[in-house]
C-alpha angles and dihedrals in degrees: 000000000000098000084044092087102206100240121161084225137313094269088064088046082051094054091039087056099049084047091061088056107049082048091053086239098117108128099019122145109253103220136164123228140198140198092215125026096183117047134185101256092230107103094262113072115086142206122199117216131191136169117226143189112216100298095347130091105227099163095117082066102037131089115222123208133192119223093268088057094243112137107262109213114201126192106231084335103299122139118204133195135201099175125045121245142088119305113188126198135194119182125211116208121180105312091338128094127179083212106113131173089197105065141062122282084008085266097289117155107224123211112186126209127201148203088231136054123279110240112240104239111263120257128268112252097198106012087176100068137056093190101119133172109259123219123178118229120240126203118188120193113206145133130204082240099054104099097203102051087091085082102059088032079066097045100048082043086064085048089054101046094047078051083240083140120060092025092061117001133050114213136209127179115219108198096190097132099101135347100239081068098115085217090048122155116175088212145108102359144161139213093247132067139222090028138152130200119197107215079350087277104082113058121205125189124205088246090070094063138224099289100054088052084045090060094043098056086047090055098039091047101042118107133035123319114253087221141000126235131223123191118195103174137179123199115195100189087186093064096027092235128138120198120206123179117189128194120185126201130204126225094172131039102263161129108274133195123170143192145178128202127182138244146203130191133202100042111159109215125157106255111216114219123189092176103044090243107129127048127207094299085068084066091066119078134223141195094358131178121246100158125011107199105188119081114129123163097355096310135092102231101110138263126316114263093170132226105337121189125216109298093359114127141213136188136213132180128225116195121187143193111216126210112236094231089066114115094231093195088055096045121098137156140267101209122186150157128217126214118210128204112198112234105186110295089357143072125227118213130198122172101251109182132003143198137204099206135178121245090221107045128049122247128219123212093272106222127212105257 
């Protein structure tokens, strides 16, 4: 039934199609939004959703389905739930259907409901303004059995204690070396280890010395940031849930994804040294990965948020599972925002701002002063 667009007749899908382009909207991308992606699962909460063709709401004209192809009536848009789980939606509007085999997820919008309350985004603190603090993203790939991580462990020592993390860098450990790593995530990965990305674009190895990582994360992280980031988690232990609400604000017109992973301190994990170049502290583990949320299309630069215009927001919520041996005290969060550049039928992405942020306090777009 998916591929059976609902048209009164082809005389009304004619009309329909001479209407998109009188209105300029011909080879627009049908969509549905949302103004929540992520409900309280109690009848009340409510998520609106509209279908929309390129700029313009065409949800009065539009069918919605739900993933087992059953017609899906909403009362002014809003979408309820009474049981937790994952609802997933595509919409059919004359002869276009945001239904697609090719790409990931088939084109279904998800709407998640869940067993806890929602947090309300934090405030604002200077609505005004889009000059935000920029902080490059820094993705280490290591592994307690990987005898020459030492090497880069030492340098990104050095980073921490010139305070060039956390100042200007935000940085995440992915142990992905071997499984019997007690701080093990199977993804993402690379071929080479150690190895370290900048905004996931820019590699370094540990040859190439402090110094030069020193300059890269400067220069990366040099200008103004293209968009500001707020956190407003919410962390239920009881449930082992954590809550983390992101909005993401633009300073520049774009193209935005975002993701969130996170992170827990203080692992112990035997480090292996062929070269004598670390000592016990090398044994304890910082800033690793437990969950990485932010794979879209076969890459890990976040979810999509869409063409933002300056000062204009969007939100996304991340909800995760927690494994009872986390040290919850010990856990925190690797925020950031991706820009993309589009390069003919592509879109390029680069990390373009970053935030360390706490599992337990929110945290405000923090402006430059």
């Amino acid at each position: 039934m998916r591929n059976i667009f609902k048209i009164a007749s082809l005389l009304a899908a004619a009309v329909m199609l001479f209407s998109c382009e009188k209105d300029g909207t011909e080879g627009a991308d049908l969509r549905i939004v949302s103004d929540k992606d992520v409900i309280q699962a109690n009848g009340q909460d409510a998520a609106t959703l509209k279908v929309m063709l390129g700029t313009k709401d065409v949800t009065a004209s539009a069918s919605i389905y739900d993933e087992n192809d059953e017609p899906v009536t909403l009362v002014d848009g809003k979408f309820t739930a009474t049981k937790v789980g994952e609802y997933s939606f595509y919409a059919n509007y004359g002869t276009l259907s945001t239904f697609n085999k090719s790409v990931d997820g088939n084109g279904l919008f998800v709407v998640k409901a869940i067993n806890v309350p929602v947090p309300e985004a934090v405030a604002d603190p200077t609505p005004e303004s889009t000059s935000f603090v920029h902080r490059s993203f820094l993705t280490q790939y290591t592994g307690t059995g990987c005898g020459f991580c030492p090497y880069m462990i030492k340098i990104l020592k050095e980073l921490m204690a010139e305070n060039i993390i956390p100042d200007k860098a935000v940085l995440a450990a992915v142990h992905s070396y071997g499984s019997d790593d007690p701080a093990f995530i199977s993804a993402p990965r690379t071929s080479n280890y150690p190895y370290l990305t900048i905004d996931q674009v820019q590699g370094f190895s540990h040859s190439s010395g402090a110094e030069t990582l020193k300059g890269m994360i400067n220069e990366m992280s040099a200008g103004p940031a293209k968009a500001g980031i707020s956190v407003t988690p919410a962390l239920y232990e009881k449930e082992g849930t954590l809550i983390a609400k992101v909005t993401v604000k633009a300073a520049v017109d774009g193209i935005f994804n975002v993701g969130a992973w996170l992170l827990e301190d203080e692992i112990y994990g035997q480090q292996s040294d062929y070269d004598n170049v670390g000592d016990d502290s090398f044994d304890i583990h910082e800033n690793c990965v437990r969950i990485a949320d932010s794979k879209y299309s076969g890459t890990w630069f976040g979810h999509e948020l869409g063409t933002l215009t300056t000062g204009e927001t969007a939100e996304k919520t991340f909800v995760m599972d927690l494994k009872g041996s986390w040290k919850t005290e010990n856990l925190h969060l690797a925020v950031f925002v991706s820009y993309g550049v589009a390069d003919g039928s592509k879109v390029m992405y680069t990390v373009c701002n970053a935030v360390d942020a706490p599992v337990d306090a929110p945290t405000p777009f923090e402006y430059e002063k």
